[in-house]
C-alpha positions in Angstrom: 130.3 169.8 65.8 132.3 166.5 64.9 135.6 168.7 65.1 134.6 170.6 68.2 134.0 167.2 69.8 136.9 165.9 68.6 138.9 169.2 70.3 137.2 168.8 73.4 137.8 165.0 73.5 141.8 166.0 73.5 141.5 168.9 75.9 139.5 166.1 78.2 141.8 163.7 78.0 144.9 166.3 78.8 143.8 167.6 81.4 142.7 164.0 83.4 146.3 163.2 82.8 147.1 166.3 85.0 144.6 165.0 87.6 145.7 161.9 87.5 149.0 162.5 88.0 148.0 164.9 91.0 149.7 163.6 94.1 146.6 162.9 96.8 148.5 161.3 100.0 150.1 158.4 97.7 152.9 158.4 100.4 150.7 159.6 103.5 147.5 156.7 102.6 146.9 153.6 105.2 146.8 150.6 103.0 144.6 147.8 103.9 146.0 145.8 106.6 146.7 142.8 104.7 149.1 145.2 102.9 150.0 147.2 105.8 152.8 144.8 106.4 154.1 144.7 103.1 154.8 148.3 102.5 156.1 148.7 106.5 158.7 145.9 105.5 159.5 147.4 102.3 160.0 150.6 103.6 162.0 149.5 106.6 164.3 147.8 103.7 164.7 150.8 101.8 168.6 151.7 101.4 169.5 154.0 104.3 172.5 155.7 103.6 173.3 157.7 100.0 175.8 155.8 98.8 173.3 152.4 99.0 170.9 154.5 97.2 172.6 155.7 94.0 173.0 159.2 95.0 176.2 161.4 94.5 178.9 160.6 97.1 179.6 163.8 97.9 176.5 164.6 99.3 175.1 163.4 102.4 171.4 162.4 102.1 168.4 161.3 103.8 167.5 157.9 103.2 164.8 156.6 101.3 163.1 155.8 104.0 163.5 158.9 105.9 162.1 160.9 102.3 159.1 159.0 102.4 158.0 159.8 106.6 158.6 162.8 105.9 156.5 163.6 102.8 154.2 161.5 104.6 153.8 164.5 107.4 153.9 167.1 105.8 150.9 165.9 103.6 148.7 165.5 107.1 149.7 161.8 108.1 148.3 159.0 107.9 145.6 159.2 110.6 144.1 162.5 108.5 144.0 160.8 105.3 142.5 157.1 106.3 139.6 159.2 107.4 138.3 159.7 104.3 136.3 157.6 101.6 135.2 160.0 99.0 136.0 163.1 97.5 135.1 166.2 95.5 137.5 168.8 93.6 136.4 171.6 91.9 138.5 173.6 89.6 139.4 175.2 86.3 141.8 174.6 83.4 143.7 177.1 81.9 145.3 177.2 78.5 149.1 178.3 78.6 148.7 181.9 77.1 145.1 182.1 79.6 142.6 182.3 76.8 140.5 179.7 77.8 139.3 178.7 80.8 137.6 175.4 81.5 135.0 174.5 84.5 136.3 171.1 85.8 134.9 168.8 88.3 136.7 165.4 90.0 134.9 162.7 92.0 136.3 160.2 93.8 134.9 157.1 95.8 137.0 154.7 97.6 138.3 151.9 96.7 138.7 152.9 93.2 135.9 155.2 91.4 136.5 158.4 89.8 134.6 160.8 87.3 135.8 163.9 85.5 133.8 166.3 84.7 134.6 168.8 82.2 132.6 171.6 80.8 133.6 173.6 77.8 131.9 176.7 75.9 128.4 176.5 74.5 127.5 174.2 77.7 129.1 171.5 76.5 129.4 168.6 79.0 132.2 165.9 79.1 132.9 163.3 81.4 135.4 160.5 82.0 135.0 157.7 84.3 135.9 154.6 86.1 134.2 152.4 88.2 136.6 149.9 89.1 136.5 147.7 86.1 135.8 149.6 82.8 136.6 152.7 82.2 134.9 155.4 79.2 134.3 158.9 78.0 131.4 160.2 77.6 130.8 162.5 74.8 128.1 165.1 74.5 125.6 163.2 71.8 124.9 160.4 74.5 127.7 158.1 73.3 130.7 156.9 75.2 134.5 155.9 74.0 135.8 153.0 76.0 139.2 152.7 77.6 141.1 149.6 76.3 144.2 147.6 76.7 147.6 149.1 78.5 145.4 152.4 78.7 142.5 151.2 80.3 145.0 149.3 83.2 146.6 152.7 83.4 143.1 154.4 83.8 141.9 151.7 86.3 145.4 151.8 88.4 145.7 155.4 88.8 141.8 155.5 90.0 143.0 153.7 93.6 141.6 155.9 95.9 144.5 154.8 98.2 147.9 154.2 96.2 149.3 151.8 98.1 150.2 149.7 95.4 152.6 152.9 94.1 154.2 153.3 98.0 154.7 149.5 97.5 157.1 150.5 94.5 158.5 153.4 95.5 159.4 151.6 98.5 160.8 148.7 96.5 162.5 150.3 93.6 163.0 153.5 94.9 166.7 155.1 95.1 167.4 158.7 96.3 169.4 160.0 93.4 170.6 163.3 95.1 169.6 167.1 95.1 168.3 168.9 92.2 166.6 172.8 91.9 163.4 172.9 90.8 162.3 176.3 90.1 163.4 178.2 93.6 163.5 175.2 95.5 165.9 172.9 96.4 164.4 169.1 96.0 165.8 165.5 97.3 165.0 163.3 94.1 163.7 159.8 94.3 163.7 157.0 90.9 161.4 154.3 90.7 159.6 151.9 88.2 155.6 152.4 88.3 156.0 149.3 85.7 158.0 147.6 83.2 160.3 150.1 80.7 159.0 152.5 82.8 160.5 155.5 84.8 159.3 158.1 87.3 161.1 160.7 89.4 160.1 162.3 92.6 160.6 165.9 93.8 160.5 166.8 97.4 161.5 170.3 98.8 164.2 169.7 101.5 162.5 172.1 103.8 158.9 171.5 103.7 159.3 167.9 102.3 156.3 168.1 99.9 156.3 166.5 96.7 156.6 169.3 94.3 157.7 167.9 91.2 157.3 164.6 89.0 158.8 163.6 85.6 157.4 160.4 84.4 159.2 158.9 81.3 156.7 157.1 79.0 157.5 154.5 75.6 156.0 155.9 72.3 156.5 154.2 69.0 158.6 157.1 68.6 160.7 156.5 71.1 160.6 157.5 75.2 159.1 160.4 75.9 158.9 162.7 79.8 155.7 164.5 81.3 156.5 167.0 83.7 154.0 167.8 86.7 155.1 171.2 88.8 153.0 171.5 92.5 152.5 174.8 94.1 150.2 176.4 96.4 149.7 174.0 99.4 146.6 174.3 101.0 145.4 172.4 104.4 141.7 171.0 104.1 140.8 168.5 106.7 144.6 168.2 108.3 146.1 167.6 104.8 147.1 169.2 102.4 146.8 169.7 98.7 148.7 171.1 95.7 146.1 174.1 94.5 148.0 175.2 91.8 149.7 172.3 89.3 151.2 172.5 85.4 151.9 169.9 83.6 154.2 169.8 80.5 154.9 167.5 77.8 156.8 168.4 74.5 156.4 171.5 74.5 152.4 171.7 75.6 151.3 173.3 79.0 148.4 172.7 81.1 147.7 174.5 84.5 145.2 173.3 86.7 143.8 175.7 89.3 141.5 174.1 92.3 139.4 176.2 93.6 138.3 173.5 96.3 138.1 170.6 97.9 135.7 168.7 100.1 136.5 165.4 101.9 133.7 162.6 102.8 131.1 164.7 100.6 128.2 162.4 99.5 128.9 160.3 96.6 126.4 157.7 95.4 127.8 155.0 92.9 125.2 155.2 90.5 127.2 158.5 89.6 129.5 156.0 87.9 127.3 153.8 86.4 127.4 153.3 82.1 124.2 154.3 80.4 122.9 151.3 79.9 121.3 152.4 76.4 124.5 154.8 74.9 126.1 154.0 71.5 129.7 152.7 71.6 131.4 155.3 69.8 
């Protein structure tokens, strides 16, 4: 049991990085007004011609700023997405070579509560949460393994329900670097700095402009080290739209994500994310 915990613990984890990395409006999300005029000025700042930006000479490029609007429509806008306060995902995980299959479920609550769900074979039930301040995993013999330190403000920061704090640094450290292929799209390719000795790239398609590809560059002991995050299968729900289909990949490991739906303002109480009050600190 210990080692199937252990296993399921790793798969767990894995796969919230996937979700977590989902894009869910972070460029098409109204921020709180007193921030409202924060990212407006920082976008307006945003280099507007190529050359400003970083990008190759020879091409000629959007701006930054014209990237961003435009991923910011073709996600729904922003009157779609300040609409909504909670939501519900359903989906499964899928090992690379498909011979598993794992029944996942993803809460959110606005401003900044989330639980994964995750059940594995032989009914065993997982989940990971965050209510704001703490986060933990909870195992399947009542007991829960806290979030601490640089992961716990990772786990907290990426539980915003609306990321205005990330279109705040996109906005700010953002540069379009130029045009890359991903896959058999062509994408406009935007740098930034989620945080210190950290990198992230952006991928939008230069037809649809949705975000269909991220590579985030993380510091090991070991030295740096990139997660890849492919998007595919766009689907409208509500006015906007989400990624159905999504596979992440880091050295060498691959995780797909399939949603089968998704279900805006659905009834979320916040006892759901509530610490038993009696479980063992494992």
């Amino acid at each position: 049991m210990h080692t199937q915990l252990k296993r399921a613990l790793a798969i767990l984890a894995a796969a919230v990085i996937v979700l977590l990395l989902m894009p869910r409006g972070v460029l098409s999300q109204t921020p709180p007004a007193s921030n409202a005029s924060m990212v407006s000025e920082k976008i307006a700042a945003a280099p507007s011609d190529a050359k400003a930006a970083g990008a190759t000479p020879d091409a000629e490029l959007p701006s930054l700023k014209d990237i961003l609007e435009r991923a910011q429509k073709a996600v729904g806008g922003e009157e779609a997405w300040k609409s909504v306060n909670t939501r519900l995902m359903k989906g499964v995980y899928q090992s690379e070579d498909s011979s598993s299959f794992v029944a996942m479920e993803i809460y959110q609550k606005s401003p900044d509560k989330t639980m994964y769900k995750m059940k594995l074979q032989q009914d065993i039930v997982m989940r990971d949460i965050c209510d704001g301040k703490t986060a933990w995993i909870e195992d399947p013999r009542g007991g829960y393994h806290e979030y601490s330190g640089a992961a716990l403000a990772s786990r907290i920061r990426r539980s915003q329900f609306s990321e205005q704090a990330n279109m705040v640094l996109i906005a700010a450290t953002g540069k379009v670097l130029g045009v890359e292929k991903t896959g058999t799209h062509n994408a406009y390719v935007i740098e930034y700095s989620p945080q210190k000795n950290e990198t992230a790239k952006l991928f939008f398609d230069t037809e649809t402009g949705l975000e269909i590809h991220t590579e985030d560059t993380f510091m090991s002991p070991e030295g740096p080290y990139v997660v890849k995050l492919d998007m595919e299968d766009y689907r409208e729900v509500d006015g906007m739209k989400f990624p159905f289909r999504m596979k992440r990949t880091e050295k060498g490991a691959v995780i797909n994500i399939r949603l089968t739906a998704v279900k805006n303002n659905y009834p979320i109480e916040d006892e759901l994310f509530a610490k038993p009050a009696t479980a063992p600190k494992q």
